[in-house]
C-alpha positions as CSV (number, residue, x, y, z in Angstrom):
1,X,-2.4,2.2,-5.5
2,X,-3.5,0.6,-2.1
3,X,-5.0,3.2,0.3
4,X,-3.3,2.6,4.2
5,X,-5.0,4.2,7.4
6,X,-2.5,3.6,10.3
7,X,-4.1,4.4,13.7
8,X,-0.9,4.9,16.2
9,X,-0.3,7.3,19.2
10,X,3.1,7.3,18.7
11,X,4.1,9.9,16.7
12,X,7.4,8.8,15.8
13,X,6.3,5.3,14.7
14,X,3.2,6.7,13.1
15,X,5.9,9.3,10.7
16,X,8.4,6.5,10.3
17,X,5.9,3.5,9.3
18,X,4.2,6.4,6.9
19,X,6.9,7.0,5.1
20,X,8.8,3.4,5.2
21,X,4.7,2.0,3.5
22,X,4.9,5.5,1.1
23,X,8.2,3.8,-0.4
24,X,6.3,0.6,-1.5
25,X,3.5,2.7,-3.4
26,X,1.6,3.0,-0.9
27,X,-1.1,5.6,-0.6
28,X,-1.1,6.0,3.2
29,X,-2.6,8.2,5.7
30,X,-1.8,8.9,9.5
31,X,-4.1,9.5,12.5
32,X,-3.0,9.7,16.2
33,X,-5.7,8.1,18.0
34,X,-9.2,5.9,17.1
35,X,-11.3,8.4,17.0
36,X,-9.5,10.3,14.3
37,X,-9.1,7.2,12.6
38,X,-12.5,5.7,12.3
39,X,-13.7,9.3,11.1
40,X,-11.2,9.6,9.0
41,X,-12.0,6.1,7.4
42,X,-16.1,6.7,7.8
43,X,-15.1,10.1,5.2
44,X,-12.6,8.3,2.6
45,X,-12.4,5.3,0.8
46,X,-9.1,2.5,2.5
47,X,-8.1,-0.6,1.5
48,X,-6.5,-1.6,4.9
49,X,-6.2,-0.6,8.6
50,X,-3.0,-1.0,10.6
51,X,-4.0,0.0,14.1
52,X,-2.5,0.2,17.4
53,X,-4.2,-1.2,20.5
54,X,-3.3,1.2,23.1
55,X,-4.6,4.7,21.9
56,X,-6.2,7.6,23.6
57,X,-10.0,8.4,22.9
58,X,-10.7,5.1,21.1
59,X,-8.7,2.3,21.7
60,X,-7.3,-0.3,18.5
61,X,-10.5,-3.0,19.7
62,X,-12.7,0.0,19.7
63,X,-11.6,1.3,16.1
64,X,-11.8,-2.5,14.6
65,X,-15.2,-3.3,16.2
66,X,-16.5,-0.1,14.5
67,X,-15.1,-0.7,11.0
68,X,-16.3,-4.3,11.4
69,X,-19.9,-3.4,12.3
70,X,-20.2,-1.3,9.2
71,X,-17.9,-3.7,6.6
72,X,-17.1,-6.7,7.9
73,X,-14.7,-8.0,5.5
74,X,-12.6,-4.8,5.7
75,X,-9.0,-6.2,6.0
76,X,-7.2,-4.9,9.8
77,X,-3.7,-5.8,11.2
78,X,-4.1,-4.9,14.7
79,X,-0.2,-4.0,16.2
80,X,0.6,-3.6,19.8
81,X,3.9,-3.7,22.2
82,X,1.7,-5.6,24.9
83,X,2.1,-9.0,24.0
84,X,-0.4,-10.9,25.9
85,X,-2.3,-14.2,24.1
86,X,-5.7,-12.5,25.3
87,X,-5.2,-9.1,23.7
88,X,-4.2,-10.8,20.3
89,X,-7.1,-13.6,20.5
90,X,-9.8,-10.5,21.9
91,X,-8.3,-8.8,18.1
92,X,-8.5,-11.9,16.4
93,X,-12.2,-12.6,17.6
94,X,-13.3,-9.2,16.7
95,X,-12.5,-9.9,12.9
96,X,-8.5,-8.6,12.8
97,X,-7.0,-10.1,10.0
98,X,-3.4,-10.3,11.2
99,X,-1.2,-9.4,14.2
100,X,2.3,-7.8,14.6
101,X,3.9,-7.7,17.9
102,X,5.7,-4.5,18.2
103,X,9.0,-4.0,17.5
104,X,8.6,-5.6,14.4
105,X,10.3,-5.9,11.2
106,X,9.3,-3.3,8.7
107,X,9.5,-6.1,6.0
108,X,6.8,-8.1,8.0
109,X,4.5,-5.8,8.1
110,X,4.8,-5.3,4.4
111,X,4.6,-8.7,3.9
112,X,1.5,-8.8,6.4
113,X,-0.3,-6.0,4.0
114,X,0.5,-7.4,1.4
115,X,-1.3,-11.1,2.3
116,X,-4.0,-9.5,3.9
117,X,-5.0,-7.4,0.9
118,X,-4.6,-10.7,-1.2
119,X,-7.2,-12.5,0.8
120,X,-9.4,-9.9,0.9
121,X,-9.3,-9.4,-2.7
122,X,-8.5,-5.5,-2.7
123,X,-4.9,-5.8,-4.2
124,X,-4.8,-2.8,-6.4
């Protein structure tokens, strides 16, 4: 079973995307800002990061610039409501593997873990 951190403020989103990816047999895990995340993922072993951008403490750039410096193949999505080419090609060139515009489909993101997970090689 595939091991999900998701790094989002919003706690509504953050509940609902938890339990939608728990449906798909999905081990996953919630934190509501970077910095909980990134200790959260320095203290347990994940097979993918879905982060936010916009985040109190540590920002989603922040969070995925850490992971990256200690693993750099470790498979991100990065999603954010601020659409703006420069945000997604700042994620992109920090190492994200994929990126969801927010709202999204809850299918596309599955499908999104699912590829990223498959080119990474950590598919379960």
């Amino acid at each position: 079973m595939n091991k999900i951190l998701i790094a989002e403020d919003d706690n509504i989103l953050r509940n609902m995307l938890t339990d939608f990816l728990t449906h798909f047999d999905y081990d996953v895990t919630g934190a509501e800002d970077g910095s909980i995340a990134w200790e959260l993922w320095k203290a347990d072993k994940y097979d993918i990061l879905v982060t936010d951008i916009n985040m109190p403490n540590m920002n989603g750039i922040e969070l995925l610039k850490n992971i990256k410096n200690v693993n750099q193949k470790f498979p991100i999505i990065v999603i954010t409501g601020v659409h703006l080419e420069s945000i997604e090609m700042n994620a992109t060139d920090q190492g994200a593997d994929d990126f969801l515009i927010k709202p999204f489909k809850m299918k596309d993101l599955v499908q999104s873990i699912n590829k990223v997970l498959q080119n990474s090689g950590n598919n379960g």
